[in-house]
N, C-alpha and C positions, 0 to 999 in steps of 0.2 A: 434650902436651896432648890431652888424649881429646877433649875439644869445641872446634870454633871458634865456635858460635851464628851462621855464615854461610850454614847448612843451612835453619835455622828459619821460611824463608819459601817453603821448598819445593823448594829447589832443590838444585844441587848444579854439581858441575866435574870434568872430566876432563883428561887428559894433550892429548888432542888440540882442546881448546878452549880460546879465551881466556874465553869466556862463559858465564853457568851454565844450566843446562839444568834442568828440569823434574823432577823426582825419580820422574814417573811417563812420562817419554819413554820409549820403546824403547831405547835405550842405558843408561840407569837400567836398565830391566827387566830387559833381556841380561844387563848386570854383576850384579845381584843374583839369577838366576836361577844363575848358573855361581856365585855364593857360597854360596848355601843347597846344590846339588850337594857342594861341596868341604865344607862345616860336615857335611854329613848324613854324608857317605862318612870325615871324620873320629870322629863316633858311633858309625857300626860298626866302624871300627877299632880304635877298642879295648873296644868292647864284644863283642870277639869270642874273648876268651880263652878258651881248653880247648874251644876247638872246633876239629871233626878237622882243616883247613887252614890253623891258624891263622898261622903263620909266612910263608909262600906271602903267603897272604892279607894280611897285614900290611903285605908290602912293595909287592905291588902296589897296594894302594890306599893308599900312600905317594905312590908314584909318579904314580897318577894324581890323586894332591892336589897335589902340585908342579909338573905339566902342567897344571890348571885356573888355577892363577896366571899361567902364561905364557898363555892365554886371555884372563886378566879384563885382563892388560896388553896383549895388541892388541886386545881390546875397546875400551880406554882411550886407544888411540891412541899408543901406547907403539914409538917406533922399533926397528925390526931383531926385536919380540919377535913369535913366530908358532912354529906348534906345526911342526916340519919329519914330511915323509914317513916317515922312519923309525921315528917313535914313533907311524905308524897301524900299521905293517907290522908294532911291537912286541905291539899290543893283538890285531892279528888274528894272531899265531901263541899268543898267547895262549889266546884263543878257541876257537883250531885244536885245540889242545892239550888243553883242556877237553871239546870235542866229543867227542874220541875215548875220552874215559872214559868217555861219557854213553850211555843206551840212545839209539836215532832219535826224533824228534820226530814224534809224530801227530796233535797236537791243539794247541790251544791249556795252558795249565793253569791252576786256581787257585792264588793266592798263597798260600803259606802252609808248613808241613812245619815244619822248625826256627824256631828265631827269626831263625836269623842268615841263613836264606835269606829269612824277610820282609823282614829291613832289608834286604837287597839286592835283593827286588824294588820295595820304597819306592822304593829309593834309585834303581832303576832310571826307575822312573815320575817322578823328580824329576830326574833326568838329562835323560829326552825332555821335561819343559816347557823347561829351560833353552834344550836345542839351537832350540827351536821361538820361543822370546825369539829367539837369538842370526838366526835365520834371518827372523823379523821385522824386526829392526833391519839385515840386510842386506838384504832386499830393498825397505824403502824409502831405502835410498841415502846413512841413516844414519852406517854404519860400513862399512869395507874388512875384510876378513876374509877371510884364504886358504882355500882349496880343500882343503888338510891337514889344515887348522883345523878345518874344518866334516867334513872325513872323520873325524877323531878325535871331537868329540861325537857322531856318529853311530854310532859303534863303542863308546862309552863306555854306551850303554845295552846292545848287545849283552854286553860285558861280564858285565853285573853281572847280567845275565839266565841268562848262562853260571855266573857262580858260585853263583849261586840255586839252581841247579837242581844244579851240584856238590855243594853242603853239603848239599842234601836227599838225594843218591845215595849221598854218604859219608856221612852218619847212616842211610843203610837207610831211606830216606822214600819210599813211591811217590809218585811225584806224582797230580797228580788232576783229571783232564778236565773240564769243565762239562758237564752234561748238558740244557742249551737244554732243560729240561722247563717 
């Protein structure tokens, strides 16, 4: 059944409640904030055919749409589910990895170059509202959410910041500083 109509007055239920909760509490927030992340990062995933990373690309932000569900479930109060250390230590050799294609960072840049490095700087900036839900809802006392957990949505915008600037370097894009004029 797609609908219960037990929504309809606003509210909603998680794993770790018996009671419903607000649809616009912080835990609402967090969870929908890490779902629009994982919907957006599904967009450019396959809107990313015949561009030069694509395959790479695919599978990583596969993966980190599989890892955003083990998120919405210790969001959810979901026992034993929580993102383990290894899968931040995956994303930053990733990162690592990417840097070193890259020329050095000297500025800030504007968004933009390819398409496919816009949706990932979108997607990047819809990364960091998520983590800043998810960081909301813990530190009012909300929700338990480990230290991995929170290292990886932090890394997940470096990320996608990283391939941003990838698909602009492998299309031959400079990037392009603001000029604070």
């Amino acid at each position: 059944m797609l609908y219960t109509r037990k929504g309809d007055s606003g509210t909603t239920k998680t794993l770790h409640c018996d009671q419903r909760l607000s649809k616009s509490s912080v835990i609402a927030e967090a969870l929908g904030a890490v779902d629009e992340i994982n919907s957006l990062l599904g967009l450019v995933r396959t809107q990313c055919q015949g561009e030069p990373l694509t395959l790479e690309l695919v599978k990583i932000l596969l993966s980190v749409q599989q890892n955003l569900f083990i998120i919405q479930a210790e969001l959810a109060g979901a026992p034993g589910k929580t993102i383990v250390a290894e899968k931040v230590v995956t994303l930053e050799k990733i990162i690592d990895d990417i840097e070193r294609e890259l020329p050095p960072i000297k500025s800030f840049f504007i968004a933009g170059g390819t398409e496919l490095a816009t949706r990932l700087d979108y997607a990047r900036t819809v990364a960091r509202r998520a983590e800043r839900r998810v960081v909301a809802a813990r530190e009012e006392g909300e929700i338990k959410i480990s230290d991995s957990t929170m290292a990886y949505l932090n890394r997940l915008s470096s990320l996608l910041y990283a391939l941003a600037r990838l698909a602009n370097h492998k299309s031959g894009i400079t990037e392009e500083a603001p000029d604070y004029k």
